[in-house]
C-alpha positions as CSV (number, residue, x, y, z in Angstrom):
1,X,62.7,54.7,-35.8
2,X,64.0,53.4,-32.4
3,X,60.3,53.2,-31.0
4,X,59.0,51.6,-34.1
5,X,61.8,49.2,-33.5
6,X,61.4,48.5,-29.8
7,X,57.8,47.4,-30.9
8,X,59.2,44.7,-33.7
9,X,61.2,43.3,-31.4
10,X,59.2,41.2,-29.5
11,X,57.8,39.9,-32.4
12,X,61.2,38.8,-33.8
13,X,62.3,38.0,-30.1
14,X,59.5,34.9,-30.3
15,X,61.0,33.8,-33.6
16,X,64.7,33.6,-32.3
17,X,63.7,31.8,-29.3
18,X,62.0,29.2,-31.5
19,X,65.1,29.4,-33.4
20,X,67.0,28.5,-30.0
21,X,64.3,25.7,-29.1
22,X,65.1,24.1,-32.6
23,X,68.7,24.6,-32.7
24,X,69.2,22.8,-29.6
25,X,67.0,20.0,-30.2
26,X,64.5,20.8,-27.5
27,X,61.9,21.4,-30.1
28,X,62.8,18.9,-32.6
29,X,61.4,19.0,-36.1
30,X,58.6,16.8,-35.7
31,X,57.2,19.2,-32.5
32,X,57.6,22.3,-35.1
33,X,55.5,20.3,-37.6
34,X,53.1,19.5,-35.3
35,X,52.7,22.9,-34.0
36,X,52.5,24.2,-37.3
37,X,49.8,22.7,-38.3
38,X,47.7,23.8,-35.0
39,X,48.5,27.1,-36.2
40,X,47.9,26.6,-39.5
41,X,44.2,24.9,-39.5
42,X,43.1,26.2,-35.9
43,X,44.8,29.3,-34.3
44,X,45.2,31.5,-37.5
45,X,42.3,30.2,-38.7
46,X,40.0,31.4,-36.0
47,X,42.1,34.7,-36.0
48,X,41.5,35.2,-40.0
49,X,37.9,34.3,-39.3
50,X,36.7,36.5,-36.3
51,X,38.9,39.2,-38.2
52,X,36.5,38.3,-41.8
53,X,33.3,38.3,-39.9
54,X,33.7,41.8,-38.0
55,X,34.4,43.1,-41.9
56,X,32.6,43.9,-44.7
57,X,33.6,43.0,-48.1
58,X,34.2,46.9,-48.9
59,X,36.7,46.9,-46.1
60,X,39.1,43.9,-47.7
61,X,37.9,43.9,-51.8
62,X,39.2,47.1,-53.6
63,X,40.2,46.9,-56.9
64,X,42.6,49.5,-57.5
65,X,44.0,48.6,-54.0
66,X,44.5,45.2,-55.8
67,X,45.5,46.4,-58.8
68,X,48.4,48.4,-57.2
69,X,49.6,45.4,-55.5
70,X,49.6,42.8,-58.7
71,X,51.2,45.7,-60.5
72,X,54.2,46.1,-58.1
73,X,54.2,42.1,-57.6
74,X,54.4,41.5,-61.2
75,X,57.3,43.5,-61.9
76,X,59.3,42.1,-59.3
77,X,58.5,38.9,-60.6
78,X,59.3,39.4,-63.8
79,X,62.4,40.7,-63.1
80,X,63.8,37.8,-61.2
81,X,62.7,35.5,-63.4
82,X,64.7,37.4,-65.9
83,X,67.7,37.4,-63.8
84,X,66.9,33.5,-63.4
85,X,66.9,33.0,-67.5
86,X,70.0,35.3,-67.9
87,X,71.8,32.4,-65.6
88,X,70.3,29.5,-67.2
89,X,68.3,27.9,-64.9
90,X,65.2,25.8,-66.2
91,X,61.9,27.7,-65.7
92,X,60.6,24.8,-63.0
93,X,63.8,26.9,-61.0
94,X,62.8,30.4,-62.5
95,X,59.3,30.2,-60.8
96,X,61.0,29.2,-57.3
97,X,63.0,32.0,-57.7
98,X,60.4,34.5,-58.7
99,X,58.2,33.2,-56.0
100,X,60.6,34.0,-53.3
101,X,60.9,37.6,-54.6
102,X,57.5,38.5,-54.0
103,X,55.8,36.0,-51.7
104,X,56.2,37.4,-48.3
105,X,55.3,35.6,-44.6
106,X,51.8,37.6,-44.2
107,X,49.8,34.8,-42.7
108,X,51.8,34.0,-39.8
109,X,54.0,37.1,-39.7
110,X,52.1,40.1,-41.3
111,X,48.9,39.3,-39.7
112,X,50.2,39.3,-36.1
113,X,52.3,41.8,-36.7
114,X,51.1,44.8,-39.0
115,X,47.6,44.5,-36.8
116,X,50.1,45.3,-33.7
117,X,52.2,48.3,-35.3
118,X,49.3,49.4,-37.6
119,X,46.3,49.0,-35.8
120,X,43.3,46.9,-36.0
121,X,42.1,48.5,-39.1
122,X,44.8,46.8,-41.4
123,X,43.2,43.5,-41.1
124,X,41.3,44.4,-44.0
125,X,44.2,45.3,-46.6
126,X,46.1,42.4,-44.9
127,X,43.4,39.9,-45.7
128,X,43.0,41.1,-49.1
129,X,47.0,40.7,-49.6
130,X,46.8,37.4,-48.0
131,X,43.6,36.5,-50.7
132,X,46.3,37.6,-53.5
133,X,49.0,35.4,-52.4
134,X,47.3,32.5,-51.9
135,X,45.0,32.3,-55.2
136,X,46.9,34.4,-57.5
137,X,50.7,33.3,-57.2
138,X,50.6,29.7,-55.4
139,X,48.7,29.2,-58.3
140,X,50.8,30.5,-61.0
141,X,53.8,28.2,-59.5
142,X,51.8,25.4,-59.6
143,X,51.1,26.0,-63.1
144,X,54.0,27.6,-64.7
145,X,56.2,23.8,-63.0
146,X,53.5,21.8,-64.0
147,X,53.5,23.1,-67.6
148,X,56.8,23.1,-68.1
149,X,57.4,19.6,-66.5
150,X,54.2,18.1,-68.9
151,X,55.1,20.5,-71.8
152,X,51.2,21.4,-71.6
153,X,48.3,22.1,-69.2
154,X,45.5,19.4,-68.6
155,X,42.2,20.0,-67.1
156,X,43.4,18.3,-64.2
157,X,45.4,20.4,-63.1
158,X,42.9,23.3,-62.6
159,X,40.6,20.8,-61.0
160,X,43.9,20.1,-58.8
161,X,44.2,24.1,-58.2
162,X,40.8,24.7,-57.1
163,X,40.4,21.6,-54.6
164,X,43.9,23.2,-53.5
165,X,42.4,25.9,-52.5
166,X,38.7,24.8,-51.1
167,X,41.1,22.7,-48.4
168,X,43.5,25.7,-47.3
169,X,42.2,26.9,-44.3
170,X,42.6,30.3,-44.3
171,X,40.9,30.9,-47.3
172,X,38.0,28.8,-46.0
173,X,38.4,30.9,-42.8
174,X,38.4,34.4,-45.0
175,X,35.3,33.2,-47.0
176,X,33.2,31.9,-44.5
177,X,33.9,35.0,-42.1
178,X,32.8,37.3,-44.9
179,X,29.5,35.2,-45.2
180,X,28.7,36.1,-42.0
181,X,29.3,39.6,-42.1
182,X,27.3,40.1,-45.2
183,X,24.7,38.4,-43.9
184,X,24.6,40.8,-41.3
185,X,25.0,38.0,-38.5
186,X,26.8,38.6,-35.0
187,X,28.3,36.2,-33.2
188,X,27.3,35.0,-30.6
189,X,29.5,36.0,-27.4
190,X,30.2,32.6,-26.1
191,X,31.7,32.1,-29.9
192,X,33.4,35.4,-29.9
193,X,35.1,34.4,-26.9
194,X,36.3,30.8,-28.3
195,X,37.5,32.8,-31.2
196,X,39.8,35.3,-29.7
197,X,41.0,33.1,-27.2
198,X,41.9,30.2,-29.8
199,X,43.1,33.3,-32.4
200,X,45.5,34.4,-29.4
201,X,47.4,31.7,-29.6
202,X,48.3,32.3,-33.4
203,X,50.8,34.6,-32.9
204,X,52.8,33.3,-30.0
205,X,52.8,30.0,-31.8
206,X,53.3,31.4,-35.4
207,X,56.2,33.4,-34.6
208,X,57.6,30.4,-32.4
209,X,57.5,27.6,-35.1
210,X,58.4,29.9,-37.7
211,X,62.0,30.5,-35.5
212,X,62.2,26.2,-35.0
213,X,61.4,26.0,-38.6
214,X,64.7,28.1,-39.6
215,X,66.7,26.2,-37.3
216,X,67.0,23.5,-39.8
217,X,67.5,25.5,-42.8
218,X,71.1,26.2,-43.9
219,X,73.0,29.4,-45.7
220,X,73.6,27.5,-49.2
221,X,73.8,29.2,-52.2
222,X,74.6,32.7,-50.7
223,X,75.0,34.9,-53.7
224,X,71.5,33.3,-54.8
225,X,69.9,33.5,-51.7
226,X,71.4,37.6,-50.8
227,X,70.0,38.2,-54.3
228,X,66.6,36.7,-53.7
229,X,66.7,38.2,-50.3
230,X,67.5,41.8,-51.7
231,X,64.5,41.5,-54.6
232,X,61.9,40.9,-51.4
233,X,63.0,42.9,-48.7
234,X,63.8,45.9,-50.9
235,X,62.9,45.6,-54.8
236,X,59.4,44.6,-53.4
237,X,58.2,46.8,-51.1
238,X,59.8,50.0,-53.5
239,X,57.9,48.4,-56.7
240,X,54.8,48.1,-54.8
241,X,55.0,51.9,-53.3
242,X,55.2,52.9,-57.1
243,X,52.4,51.1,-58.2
244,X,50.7,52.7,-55.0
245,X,51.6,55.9,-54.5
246,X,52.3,56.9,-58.2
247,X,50.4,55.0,-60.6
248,X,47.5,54.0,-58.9
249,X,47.1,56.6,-56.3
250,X,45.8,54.1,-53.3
251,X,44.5,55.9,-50.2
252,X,47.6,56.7,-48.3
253,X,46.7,54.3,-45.0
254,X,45.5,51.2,-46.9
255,X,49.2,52.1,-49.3
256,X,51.2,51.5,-46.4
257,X,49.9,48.5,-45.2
258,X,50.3,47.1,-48.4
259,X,54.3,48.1,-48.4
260,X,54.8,47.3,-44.9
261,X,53.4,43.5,-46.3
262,X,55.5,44.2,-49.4
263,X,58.6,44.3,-46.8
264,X,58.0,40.9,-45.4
265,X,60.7,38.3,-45.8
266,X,60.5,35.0,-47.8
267,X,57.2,32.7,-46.9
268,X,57.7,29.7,-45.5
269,X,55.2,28.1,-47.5
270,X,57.6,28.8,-50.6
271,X,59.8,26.3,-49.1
272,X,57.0,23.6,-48.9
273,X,55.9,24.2,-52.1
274,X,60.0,23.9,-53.5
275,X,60.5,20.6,-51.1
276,X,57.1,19.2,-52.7
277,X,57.8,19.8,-56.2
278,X,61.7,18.9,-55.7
279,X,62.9,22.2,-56.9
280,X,65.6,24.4,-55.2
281,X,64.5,23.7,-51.8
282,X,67.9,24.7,-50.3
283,X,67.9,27.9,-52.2
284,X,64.7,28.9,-50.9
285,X,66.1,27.7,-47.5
286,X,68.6,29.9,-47.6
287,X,66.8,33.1,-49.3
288,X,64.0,32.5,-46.2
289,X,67.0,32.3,-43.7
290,X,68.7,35.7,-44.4
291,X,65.7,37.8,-45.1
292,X,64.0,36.6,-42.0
293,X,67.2,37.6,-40.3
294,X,67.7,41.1,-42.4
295,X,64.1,41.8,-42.1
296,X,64.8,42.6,-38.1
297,X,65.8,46.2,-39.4
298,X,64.3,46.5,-42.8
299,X,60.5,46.1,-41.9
300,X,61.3,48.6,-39.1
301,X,62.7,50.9,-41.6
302,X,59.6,50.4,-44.0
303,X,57.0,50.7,-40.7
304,X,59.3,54.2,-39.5
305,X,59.0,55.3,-43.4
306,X,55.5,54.8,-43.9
307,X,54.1,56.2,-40.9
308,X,56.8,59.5,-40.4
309,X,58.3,58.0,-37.1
């Protein structure tokens, strides 16, 4: 436990001195946006693509790995959007809610840091998570808000979904990545290089904005927030070792990657999708706050867990 540990903390070092540079207004907002993005549409990209193009589709697409996954997402969902409706909330707040339960920080956390404790070879079940995430349940928020705000679905809003998804760039960097490796191509080294040395700079940078990004967000609505907090860090990554372990029976390495993800706290990208759509943002502040904090020790206890340290 100590040594799995000693091996997060760097990780969560680089986040709390971003925190640090934000706090004190060294690193004001606007820098963190701006580094964000270079993360976002170069760095992480690059990463996600060298990691697509050195894998075949075998190595990220499993169904029951999938299956196990949306099984153990779905109830987790499900269940805090029940404890949403039992409080009364409209269902624009009950799909916030439900998002933060089971939408974790994979992309700029999980990648970085699962390929570090895990080794290289969970790239594959970490892309195929990531895959999940982004087309499955940013999806479902954006419909399940839009419905209930319209009181129906248009066409447009599937047309809205899908160029939503052609312009995220890591899915862009996933697909094209995979095109290359089932077309058998190498890259060239020259290429390689470029990649690794732009996909270095994902995780310094990643880890750093996502510490200045927390500096501005504030501890409101606790008993929310600890709730939300409690459904992902520990409701999460227990439903998805069920469906897993239990019911679907996942090969034992590619199960544990997929509960270390599970164990992840809130996304950021929840919060830009709340702040956009003018739903809950502080709440989700809040929830991404304290389990980014709690998650210090509870991924370390998930990592010791799932690989007997």
């Amino acid at each position: 436990m100590l040594a799995i540990f000693l091996k997060t903390l760097p990780f969560f070092a680089l986040i709390g001195l971003g925190w640090f540079a934000g706090r004190t207004r060294f690193f004001p907002e606007v820098a963190t946006e701006y580094l964000t993005r270079f993360v976002f549409y170069f760095a992480l990209s690059a990463m996600l693509f060298r990691f697509a193009a050195k894998l075949s589709l075998a190595e990220i697409f499993d169904a029951r790995f999938a299956a196990a996954y949306l099984t153990g997402c779905l109830a987790v969902y499900l269940l805090a959007t029940l404890v949403a409706r039992l409080r009364g909330i409209p269902a624009t707040e009950m799909a916030v809610e439900a998002q933060c339960a089971v939408i974790g920080n994979t992309g700029f956390l999980g990648v970085p840091l699962l390929t570090a404790l895990l080794g290289p070879e969970a790239a594959g079940p970490v892309l195929m998570l990531l895959a999940i995430d982004l087309i499955v349940f940013s999806s479902l928020i954006t419909l399940i808000i839009t419905g209930a705000r319209e009181g129906h679905l248009s066409p447009r809003i599937f047309k809205t979904l899908a160029l939503g998804l052609l312009k995220n760039p890591m899915i862009v960097a996933m697909v094209l990545g995979l095109a290359v490796s089932s077309a058998n191509l190498t890259l060239p080294a020259p290429v390689d290089e470029f990649l690794m040395i732009l996909g270095a700079a994902a995780t310094p940078g990643a880890l750093f904005a996502i510490g200045a990004s927390l500096a501005s967000k504030t501890a409101e609505r606790l008993s929310v927030a600890l709730w939300l907090s409690f459904a992902k860090l520990a409701l999460h990554p227990l439903a998805v070792a069920i469906a897993a372990l239990v019911i679907f029976k996942v090969e034992p390495y590619a199960a544990g990657v997929m509960i270390a993800a599970a164990a992840l706290p809130v996304a950021g990208n929840v919060y830009i999708l709340a702040r956009n759509y003018g739903v809950a943002p502080q709440r989700v502040s809040a929830s991404i706050l304290i389990s980014t904090m709690v998650s210090i020790v509870t991924v370390s206890l998930v990592v010791a867990w799932i690989t007997g340290a």
